[in-house]
C-alpha positions, -999 to +999 in steps of 0.1 A: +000+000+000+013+031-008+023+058+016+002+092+011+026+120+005+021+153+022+016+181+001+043+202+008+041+245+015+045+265-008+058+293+020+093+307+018+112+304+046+122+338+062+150+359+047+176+366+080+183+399+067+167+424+050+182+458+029+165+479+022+177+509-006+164+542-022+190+551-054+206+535-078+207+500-094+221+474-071+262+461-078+273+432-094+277+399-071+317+404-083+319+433-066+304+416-029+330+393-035+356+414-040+346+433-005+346+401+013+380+391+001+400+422+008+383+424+047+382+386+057+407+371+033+381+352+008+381+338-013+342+342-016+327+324-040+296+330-063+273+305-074+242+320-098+212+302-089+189+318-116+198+314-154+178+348-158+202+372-148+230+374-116+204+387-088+198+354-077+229+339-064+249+315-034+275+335-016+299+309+003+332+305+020+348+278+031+314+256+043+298+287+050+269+301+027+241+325+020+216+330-006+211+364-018+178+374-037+188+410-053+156+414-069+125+404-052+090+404-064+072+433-061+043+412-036+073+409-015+088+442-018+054+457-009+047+432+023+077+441+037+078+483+034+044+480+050+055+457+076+092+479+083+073+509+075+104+523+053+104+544+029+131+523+005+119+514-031+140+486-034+150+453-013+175+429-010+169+391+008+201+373+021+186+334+032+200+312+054+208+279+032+178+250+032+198+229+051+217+244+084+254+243+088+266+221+115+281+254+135+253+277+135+272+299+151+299+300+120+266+303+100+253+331+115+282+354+113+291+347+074+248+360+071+259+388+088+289+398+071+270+390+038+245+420+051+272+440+061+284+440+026+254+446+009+245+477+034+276+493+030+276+487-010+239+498-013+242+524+012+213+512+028+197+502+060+202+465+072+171+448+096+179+415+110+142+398+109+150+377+138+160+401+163+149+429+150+179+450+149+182+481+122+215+489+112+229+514+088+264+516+073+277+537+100+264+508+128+280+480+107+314+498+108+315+500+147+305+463+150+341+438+148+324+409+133+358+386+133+348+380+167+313+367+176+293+387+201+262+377+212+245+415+212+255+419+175+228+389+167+203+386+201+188+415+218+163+416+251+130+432+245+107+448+278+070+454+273+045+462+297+016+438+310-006+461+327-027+433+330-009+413+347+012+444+366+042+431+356+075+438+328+078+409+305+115+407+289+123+381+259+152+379+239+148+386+200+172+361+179+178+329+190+155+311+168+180+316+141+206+293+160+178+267+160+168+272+197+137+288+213+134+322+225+142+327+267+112+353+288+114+361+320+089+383+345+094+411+371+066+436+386+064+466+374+085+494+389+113+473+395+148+478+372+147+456+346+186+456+342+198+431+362+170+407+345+179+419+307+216+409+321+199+377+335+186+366+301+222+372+279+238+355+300+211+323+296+210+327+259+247+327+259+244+294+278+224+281+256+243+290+224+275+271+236+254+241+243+236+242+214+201+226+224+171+242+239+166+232+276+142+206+295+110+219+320+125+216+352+165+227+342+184+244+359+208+270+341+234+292+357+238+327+348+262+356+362+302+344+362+307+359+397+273+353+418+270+313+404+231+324+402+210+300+385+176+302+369+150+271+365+137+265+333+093+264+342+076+266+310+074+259+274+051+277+247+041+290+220+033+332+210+025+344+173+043+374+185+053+395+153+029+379+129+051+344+128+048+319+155+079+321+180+087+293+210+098+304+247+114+290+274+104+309+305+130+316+333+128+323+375+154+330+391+158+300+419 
């Protein structure tokens, strides 16, 4: 008896980065190439993935690679501007590859540098769709991105649940490492600092070990105090308009 195959989606996986541009037609892939050779050494190489035209192509080094998507449709284009709210005519995708790199860490930082490159050769404006950072040409050049550093790819977000009287802080990014996002809770009118310090440090943890953590964990956080937190609950929030998972944290 045959097995009944599953139709599969016809949805595109989310680009990691996003670039968004106003003037001018956008370079040549030779010319990212070039840029990535003379700062990390190269040699990048090009692969065209469209026989249409170069605006479709694999940017990789070493086992490292990206997919770049110069030209999108205009659906897309428009989706996006309305989503970001920029003012940019023009758009440039950089993918992660299908199939994840065994480091994602490695994987990661050759997107980013990919991004960096585009943003400085577009003179545009960068947004990381994960962690929803912005960054323009000036912010790319004060970032050192031989060196990984987790604030460069995760940041922790604090909103308000009157509700609930209480601050609700989440990190933004570690869903493209593979692993689920870390929330915490404090009341309201209490610093949130030491917990957004709380939650890098746990995402950190989590990104050398590479696996999300078990209800009922314990991780430690803060080198000097030897604090830990407790892993208490696992779920799902379409926060963002995409479905994201969570790990929530308490302090023990």
């Amino acid at each position: 008896m045959k097995k009944i195959k599953k139709k599969k989606s016809g949805t595109q996986a989310l680009p990691a980065f996003l670039i968004g541009w106003t003037h001018g037609e956008p370079p040549p892939p030779g010319y990212l190439g070039a840029w990535f050779d003379k700062l990390y050494g190269g040699p990048l190489a090009i692969r065209f993935l469209s026989a249409n035209g170069h605006n479709h192509f694999e940017a990789a080094h070493t086992n490292w690679k990206a997919q770049v998507q110069l030209v999108p449709s205009k659906e897309v284009v428009a989706q996006w501007k309305g989503r970001l709210q920029w003012e940019h005519r023009h758009l440039a995708q950089v993918f992660a590859v299908p199939k994840p790199q065994v480091d994602r860490q490695d994987e990661v930082l050759h997107l980013a540098r990919i991004a960096r490159g585009l943003t400085l050769l577009l003179e545009g404006t960068a947004y990381d769709v994960a962690a929803g950072i912005y960054q323009n040409p000036s912010d790319w050049n004060d970032r050192d991105l031989a060196v990984f550093q987790i604030e460069d790819h995760v940041q922790v977000e604090q909103q308000e649940q009157m509700s609930h009287m209480r601050m609700w802080l989440h990190t933004r990014g570690l869903s493209k490492f593979g692993l689920d996002e870390v929330e915490s809770f404090h009341p309201i009118g209490v610093s949130g600092n030491d917990w957004e310090a709380m939650l890098y440090d746990v995402a950190g943890h989590l990104l050398r070990n590479g696996k999300n953590p078990k209800v009922g964990e314990q991780i430690p956080f803060g080198r000097e105090t030897g604090e830990q937190v407790e892993v208490v609950r696992h779920r799902t929030d379409p926060l963002y308009g995409i479905p994201l998972a969570f790990r929530e944290v308490r302090k023990t």
